[in-house]
N, C-alpha and C positions, 0 to 999 in steps of 0.2 A: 375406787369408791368404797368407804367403810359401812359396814352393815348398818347403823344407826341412822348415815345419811343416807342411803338406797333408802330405810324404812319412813323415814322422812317424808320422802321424796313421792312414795306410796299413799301419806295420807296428807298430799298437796301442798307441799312445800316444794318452792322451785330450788333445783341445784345448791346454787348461790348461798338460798337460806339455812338449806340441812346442814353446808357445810359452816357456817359462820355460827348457828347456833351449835353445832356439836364443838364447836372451837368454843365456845364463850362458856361451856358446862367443866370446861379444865380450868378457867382461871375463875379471879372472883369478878373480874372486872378487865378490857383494853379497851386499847383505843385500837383505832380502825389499822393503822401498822402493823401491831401485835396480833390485832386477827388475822391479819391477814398474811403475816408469817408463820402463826398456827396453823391457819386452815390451811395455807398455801392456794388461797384466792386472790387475786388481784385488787389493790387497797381500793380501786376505784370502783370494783363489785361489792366491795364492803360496803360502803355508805346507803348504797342504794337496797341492798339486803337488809341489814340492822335496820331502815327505815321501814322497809314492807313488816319486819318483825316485829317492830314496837307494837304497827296497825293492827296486827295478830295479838299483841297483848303477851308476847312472847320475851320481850326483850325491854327492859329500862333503859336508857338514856340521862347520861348527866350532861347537862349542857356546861361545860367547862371547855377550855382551850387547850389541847383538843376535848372534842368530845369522848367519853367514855360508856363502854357498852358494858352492859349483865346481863345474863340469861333469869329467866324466873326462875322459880324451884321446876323437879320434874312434874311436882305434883301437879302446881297452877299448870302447866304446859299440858297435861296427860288433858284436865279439864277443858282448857279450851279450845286444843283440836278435838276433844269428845261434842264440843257444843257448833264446831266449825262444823263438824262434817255432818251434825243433827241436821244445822240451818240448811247447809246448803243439797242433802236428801229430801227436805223439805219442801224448798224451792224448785229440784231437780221432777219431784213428782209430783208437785203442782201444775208446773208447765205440761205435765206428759198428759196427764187429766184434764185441761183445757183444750190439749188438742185431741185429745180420744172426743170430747163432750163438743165439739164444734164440727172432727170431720168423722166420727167414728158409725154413724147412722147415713153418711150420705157416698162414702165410697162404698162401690159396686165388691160384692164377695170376691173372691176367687177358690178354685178350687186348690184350697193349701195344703199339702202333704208334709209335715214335718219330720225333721230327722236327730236322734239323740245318739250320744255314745256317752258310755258308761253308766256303772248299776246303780249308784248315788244320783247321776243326774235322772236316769229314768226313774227311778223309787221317786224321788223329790213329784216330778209329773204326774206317775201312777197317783200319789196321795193328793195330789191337787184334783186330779178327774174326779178321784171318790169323794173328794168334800165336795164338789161340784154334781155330785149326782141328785136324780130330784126321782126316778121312779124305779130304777133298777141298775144293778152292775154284775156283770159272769165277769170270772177271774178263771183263766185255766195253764197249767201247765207244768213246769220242773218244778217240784218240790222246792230243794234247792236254791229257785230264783225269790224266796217266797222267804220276807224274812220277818220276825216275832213283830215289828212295830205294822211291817203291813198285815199280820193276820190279825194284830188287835186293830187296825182300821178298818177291816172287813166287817169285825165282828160288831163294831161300833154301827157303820152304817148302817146294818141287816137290823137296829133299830126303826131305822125311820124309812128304809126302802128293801126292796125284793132285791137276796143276795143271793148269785152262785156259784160256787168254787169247784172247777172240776179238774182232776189230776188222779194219777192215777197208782200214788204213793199212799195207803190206809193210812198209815202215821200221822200221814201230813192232814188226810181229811177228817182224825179223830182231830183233833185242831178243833173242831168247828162243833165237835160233840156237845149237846144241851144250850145250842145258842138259835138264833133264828136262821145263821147260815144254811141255805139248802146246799148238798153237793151230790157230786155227778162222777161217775168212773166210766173213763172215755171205752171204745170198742178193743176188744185184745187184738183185735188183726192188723190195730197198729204197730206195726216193726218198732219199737222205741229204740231199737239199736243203732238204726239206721233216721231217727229222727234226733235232729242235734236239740240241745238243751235251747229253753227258751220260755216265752209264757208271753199273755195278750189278756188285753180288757176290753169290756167292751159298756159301754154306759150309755144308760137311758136309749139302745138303741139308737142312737145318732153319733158317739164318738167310740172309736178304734185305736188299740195302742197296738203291736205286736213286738215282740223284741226277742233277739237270738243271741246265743252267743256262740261266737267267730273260733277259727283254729286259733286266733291267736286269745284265745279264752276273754277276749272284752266282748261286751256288752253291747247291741247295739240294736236302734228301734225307729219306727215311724208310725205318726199317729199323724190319724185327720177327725175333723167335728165338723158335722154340717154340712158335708159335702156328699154328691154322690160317687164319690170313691168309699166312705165311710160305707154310706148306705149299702153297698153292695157286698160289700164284706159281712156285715149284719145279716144281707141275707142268705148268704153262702152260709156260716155259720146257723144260720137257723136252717136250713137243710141237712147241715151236717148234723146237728143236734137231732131232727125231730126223727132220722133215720137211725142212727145208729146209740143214741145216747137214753136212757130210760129213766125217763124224771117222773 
C-alpha cells in the first residue's frame, strides 16, 4: 500500500477509493479497465468505488460507452474531505452530547482512578485541570517536569484563583517572581536523591494528578476528581504541608 492511499484511508476513505482515486490523479481521465490496471484493483471494485467517489464530490463521471472517470483537482479534494470530516466531527459530538444530556446526571458515580503515559498527554490534562479550576490549585515537584507554556498557565490562573507552586529548585520558583503565584520550598530532609523525578496537582481540593517518571525515563500518572480516593490524598497532603512546609 502506497503512502497517499494509507493516508487516504486515514481520513475515511475505504481501500478501494484511495486506491482508484490515487490511480485517476496520473491520468486525465479512464475508464474503469484502465483504472483498474493502474490501480491493480479489480475492474468490478472500480465501478462501485468511482460511484461512492462521485457521492464524495471526488470524482466526475462522463456517461459515455464506457463510462469515464477524473479525479478533481487536489485542491477541490483537500476542501472537501476538509468539510467531510468538519460534518461528520459535527455529528460524531452531537450524538456524544445527547447521550452525556440524557444519561450523564442519572448514572450512579464510581470511584474512577484514571491513568496517563506520556509528558504531552499528561501536560494536555494538567492544562485542562487548570482551566477547570474554580478556587485554588498547588503544583509541586521537578523543576524539569515544569515546562514555560505550564508556568504561563499557572501564572494566568493565580489571576482568578489561589495559586501554589512548591519545588525546591529557586530558579524555577523565581518563575513566579512579581506574580500572584504563592510558592513553597518543601523540607531538606527530603533525600531528593533517592526521590525519582516527578510532580502532582491538586485543584480546588477535590482533584489529584500525580506523575513520575519510570527507569525507562516515560512519563507516567493517575488522577481522580470527586472521589474519596482524591479526598484522601488532599488530606494527606495537607498534613504534609501544614508540618513540614512554611507558607
Amino acid at each position: 500500500m502506497t503512502e497517499p492511499t494509507a493516508a487516504l484511508q486515514r481520513l475515511g476513505l475505504s481501500k478501494y477509493e484511495a486506491e482508484v482515486f490515487v490511480a485517476l490523479q496520473q491520468i486525465d481521465s479512464g475508464t474503469a479497465s484502465e483504472v483498474a490496471d493502474l490501480a491493480d484493483v479489480p475492474r468490478s471494485q472500480v465501478y462501485g468505488a468511482a460511484e461512492d467517489l462521485e457521492d464524495r464530490g471526488l470524482v466526475d463521471v462522463q456517461h459515455a460507452s464506457p463510462k469515464r472517470y477524473r479525479a478533481v483537482t487536489l485542491e477541490e479534494a483537500r476542501e472537501q474531505l476538509r468539510r467531510d470530516f468538519e460534518r461528520e466531527h459535527e455529528r460524531a459530538f452531537d450524538a456524544l452530547e445527547s447521550i452525556e444530556d440524557r444519561f450523564g446526571d442519572t448514572q450512579e458515580r464510581q470511584e474512577a482512578i484514571w491513568t496517563l503515559r506520556g509528558s504531552e498527554t499528561i501536560d494536555a490534562r494538567i492544562q485542562t485541570l487548570l482551566d477547570d479550576a474554580e478556587s485554588s490549585i498547588t503544583f509541586g515537584g521537578d523543576a524539569s517536569l515544569a515546562s514555560e507554556s505550564l508556568i504561563a498557565a499557572l501564572i494566568e490562573a493565580a489571576e482568578d484563583v489561589d495559586v501554589l507552586v512548591v519545588s525546591e529548585d529557586a530558579t524555577f520558583l523565581e518563575s513566579f517572581a512579581d506574580t500572584d503565584v504563592e510558592t513553597a520550598v518543601p523540607p531538606d530532609k527530603i533525600d531528593s536523591d533517592e526521590t525519582p523525578n516527578g510532580r502532582f496537582v491538586i485543584i480546588d481540593r477535590r482533584t489529584v494528578l500525580f506523575a513520575v517518571v519510570g527507569p525507562d525515563d516515560e512519563e507516567s500518572a493517575f488522577w481522580s476528581s470527586g472521589t474519596t480516593f482524591a479526598k484522601w490524598h488532599v488530606r494527606m497532603l495537607d498534613g504534609f504541608f501544614s508540618h513540614h512546609i512554611d507558607l
